[in-house]
C-alpha positions in Angstrom: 0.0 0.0 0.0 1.1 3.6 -0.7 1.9 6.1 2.2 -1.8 7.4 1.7 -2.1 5.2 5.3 -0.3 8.6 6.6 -2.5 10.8 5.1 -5.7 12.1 6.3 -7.4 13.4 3.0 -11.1 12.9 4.0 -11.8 15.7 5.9 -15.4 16.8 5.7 -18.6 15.4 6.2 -20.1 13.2 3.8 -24.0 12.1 3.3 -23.9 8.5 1.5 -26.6 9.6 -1.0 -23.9 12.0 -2.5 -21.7 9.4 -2.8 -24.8 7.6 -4.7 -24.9 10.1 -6.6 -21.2 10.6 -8.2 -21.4 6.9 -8.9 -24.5 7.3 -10.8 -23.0 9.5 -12.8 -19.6 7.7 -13.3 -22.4 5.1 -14.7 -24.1 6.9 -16.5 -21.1 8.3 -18.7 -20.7 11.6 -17.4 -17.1 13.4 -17.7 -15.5 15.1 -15.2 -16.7 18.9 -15.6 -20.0 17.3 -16.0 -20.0 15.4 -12.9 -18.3 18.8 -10.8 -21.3 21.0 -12.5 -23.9 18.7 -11.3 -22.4 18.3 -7.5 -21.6 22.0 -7.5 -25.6 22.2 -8.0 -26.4 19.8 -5.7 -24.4 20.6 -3.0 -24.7 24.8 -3.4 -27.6 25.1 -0.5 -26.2 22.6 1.8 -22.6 22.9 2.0 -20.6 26.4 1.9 -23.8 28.7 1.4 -23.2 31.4 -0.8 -19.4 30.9 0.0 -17.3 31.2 -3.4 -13.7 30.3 -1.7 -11.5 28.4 -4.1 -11.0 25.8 -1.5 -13.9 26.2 0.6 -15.9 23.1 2.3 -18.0 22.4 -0.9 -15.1 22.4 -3.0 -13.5 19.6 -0.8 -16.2 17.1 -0.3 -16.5 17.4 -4.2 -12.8 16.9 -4.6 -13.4 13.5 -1.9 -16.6 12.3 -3.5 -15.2 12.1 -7.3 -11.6 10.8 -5.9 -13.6 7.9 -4.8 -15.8 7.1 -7.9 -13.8 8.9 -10.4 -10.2 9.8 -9.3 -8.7 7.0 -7.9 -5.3 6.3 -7.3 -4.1 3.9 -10.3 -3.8 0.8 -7.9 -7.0 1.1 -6.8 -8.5 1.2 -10.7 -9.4 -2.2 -10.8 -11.3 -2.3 -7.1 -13.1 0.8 -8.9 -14.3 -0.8 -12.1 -15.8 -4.0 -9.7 -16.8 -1.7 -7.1 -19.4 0.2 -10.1 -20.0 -3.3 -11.9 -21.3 -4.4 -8.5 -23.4 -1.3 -8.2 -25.6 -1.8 -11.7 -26.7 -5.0 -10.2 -27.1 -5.1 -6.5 -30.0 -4.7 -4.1 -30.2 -0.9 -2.9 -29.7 -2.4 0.9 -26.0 -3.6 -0.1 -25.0 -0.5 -2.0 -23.9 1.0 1.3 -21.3 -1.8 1.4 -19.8 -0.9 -1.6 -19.7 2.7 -1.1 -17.7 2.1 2.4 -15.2 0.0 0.9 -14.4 2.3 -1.9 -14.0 5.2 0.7 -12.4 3.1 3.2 -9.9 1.9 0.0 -9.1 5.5 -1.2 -8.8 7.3 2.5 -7.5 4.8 4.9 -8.3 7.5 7.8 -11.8 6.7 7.8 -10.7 3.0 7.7 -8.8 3.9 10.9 -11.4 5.7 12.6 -13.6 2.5 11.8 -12.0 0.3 13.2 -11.4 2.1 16.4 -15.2 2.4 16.4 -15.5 -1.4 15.7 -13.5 -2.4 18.1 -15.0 0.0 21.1 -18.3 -1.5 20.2 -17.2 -5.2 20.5 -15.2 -5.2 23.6 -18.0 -2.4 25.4 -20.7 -2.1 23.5 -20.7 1.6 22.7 -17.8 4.1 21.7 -17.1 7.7 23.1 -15.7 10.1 20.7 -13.1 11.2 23.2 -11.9 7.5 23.0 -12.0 7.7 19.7 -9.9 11.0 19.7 -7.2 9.6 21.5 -6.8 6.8 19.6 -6.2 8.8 16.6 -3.9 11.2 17.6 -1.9 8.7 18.9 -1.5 7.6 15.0 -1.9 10.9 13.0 -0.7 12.9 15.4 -1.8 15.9 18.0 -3.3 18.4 15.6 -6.3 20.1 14.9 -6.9 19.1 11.7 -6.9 15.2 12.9 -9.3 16.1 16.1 -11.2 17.4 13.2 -11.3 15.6 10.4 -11.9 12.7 12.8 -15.2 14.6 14.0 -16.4 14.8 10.4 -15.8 11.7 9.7 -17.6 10.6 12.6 -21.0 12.6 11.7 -20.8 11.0 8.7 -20.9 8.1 10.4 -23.9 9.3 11.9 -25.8 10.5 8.4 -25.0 6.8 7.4 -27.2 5.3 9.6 -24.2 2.9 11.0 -23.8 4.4 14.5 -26.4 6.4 16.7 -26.0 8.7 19.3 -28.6 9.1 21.6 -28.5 10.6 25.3 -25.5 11.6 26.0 -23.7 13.4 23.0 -20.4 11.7 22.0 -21.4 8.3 22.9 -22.4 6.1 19.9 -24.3 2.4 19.8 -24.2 0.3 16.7 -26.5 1.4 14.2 -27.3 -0.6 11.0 -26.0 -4.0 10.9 -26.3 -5.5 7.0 -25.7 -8.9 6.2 -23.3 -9.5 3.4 -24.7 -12.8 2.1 -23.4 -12.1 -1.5 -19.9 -13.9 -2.0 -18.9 -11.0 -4.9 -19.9 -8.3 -2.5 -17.9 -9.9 0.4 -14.8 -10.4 -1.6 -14.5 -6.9 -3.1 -14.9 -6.1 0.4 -12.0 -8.2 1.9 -10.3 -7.0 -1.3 -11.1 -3.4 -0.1 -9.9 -3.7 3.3 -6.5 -5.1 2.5 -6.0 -1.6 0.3 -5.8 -0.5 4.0 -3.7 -2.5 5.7 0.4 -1.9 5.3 1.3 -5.0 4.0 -1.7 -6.1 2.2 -2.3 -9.1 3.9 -4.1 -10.9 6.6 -5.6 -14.1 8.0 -9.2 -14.6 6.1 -10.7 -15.0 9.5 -9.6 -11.5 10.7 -10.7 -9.6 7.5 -14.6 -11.4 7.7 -14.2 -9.9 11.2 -12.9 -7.0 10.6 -13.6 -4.3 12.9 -12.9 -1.8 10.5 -16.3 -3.2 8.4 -18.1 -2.9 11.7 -21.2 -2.0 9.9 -21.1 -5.4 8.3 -21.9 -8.9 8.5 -19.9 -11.0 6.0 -21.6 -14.6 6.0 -18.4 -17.2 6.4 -16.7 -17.5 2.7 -15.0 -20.5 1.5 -11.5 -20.2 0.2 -12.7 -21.4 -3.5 -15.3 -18.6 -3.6 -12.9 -15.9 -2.8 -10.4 -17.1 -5.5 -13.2 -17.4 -8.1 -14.5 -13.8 -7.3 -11.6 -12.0 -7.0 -8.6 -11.9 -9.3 -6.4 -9.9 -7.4 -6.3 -11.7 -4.0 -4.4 -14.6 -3.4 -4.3 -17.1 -0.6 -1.5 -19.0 1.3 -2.1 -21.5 3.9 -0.8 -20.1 7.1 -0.9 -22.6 10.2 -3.3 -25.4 10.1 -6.9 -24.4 9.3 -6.7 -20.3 9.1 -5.4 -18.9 5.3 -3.6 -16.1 5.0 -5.4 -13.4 1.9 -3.0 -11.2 0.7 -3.3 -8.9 -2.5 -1.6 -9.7 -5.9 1.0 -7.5 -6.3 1.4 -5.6 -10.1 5.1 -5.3 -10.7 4.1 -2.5 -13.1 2.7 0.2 -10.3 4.5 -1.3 -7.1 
């Protein structure tokens, strides 16, 4: 994986249905200024209100939203082209899954944040946001811009629908839970959250669990299946009953 691990990138808050909606127009053919025109309209009276800065808040989640659907960094290409193939022909329910792995793919912070989250909600069954915050700083760093990007990425947790805050502010409870059933979707997925990891590979049985896909529940997948849905993943025996998934590695961009 690139050094986009020590990078924060996604910075602002992010509603899923725009993400929906750059894809749809990836799909549908659009180009680049076409696709900028039409989020520039969509988001003009709910992000950066009359604001006309350069840079300004609208002008970065657009930058986010088509560097996952559109912009991607050449090695994740492939995980793209799948990731759109699998959004002309799955339920709406699952299309959320997709969506999270591409983002999770292209910004490993919210990967991070993720599975922080994950994990606070297995071992206590909730997660506070100042736990969060200290777990991130202690990888990205003591700076504002990670306390807030980490708060942003957070709400958008929230507007997702995959963790729910209610009484006391800053503590979250699991929100949607959605069953991956569908062995394509599950090994994109797997495919998705090895993008994030340093070395691009892990034990099968950690990645179905992954607390970074906390929002997910990846039905157990046979060895075979993952092989026969995804190219780009090999597997390698490691111990006696656990297989070690790792990505193929393309001599021509590493």
């Amino acid at each position: 994986m690139s050094s986009r691990a020590k990078q924060i990138g996604f910075s602002q808050r992010v509603r899923l249905e725009w993400l929906e909606m750059t894809a749809n127009l990836v799909l549908a053919g659009a180009d680049k200024s076409a696709i900028n025109e039409t989020l520039q309209e969509l988001l003009k009276d709910k992000v950066s209100i009359g604001g006309e800065a350069e840079r300004g808040n609208r002008e970065k989640i657009i930058t986010i939203l088509m560097k996952v659907w559109l912009n991607v960094p050449h090695e994740l290409e492939a995980l793209r082209v799948d990731g759109l193939e699998l959004l002309k022909s799955i339920p709406r329910t699952d299309r959320i899954a997709v969506h999270w792995g591409m983002v999770m793919a292209v910004y490993p912070f919210w990967a991070s944040i993720a599975s922080h989250v994950g994990r606070f909600l297995k071992l206590q069954g909730s997660a506070t946001a100042a736990h969060i915050q200290r777990r991130i700083k202690e990888q990205y760093g003591e700076r504002e811009t990670v306390s807030r990007a980490a708060r942003r990425v957070l709400r958008s947790f929230i507007d997702w629908g995959v963790l729910s805050e209610k009484g006391t502010k800053g503590v979250y409870s699991q929100g949607l839970s959605v069953p991956i059933e569908n062995p394509q979707i599950a090994s994109w997925l797997i495919e998705a959250s090895l993008h994030t990891r340093a070395n691009g590979c892990a034990p099968l049985k950690d990645l179905v669990e992954s607390t970074g896909l906390f929002p997910f529940r990846i039905k157990h997948l046979a060895e075979e299946s993952l092989l026969a849905t995804s190219p780009r993943l090999d597997l390698l025996r490691h111990g006696l009953d656990d297989e070690l998934v790792m990505l193929r590695i393309d001599k021509k961009h590493w």
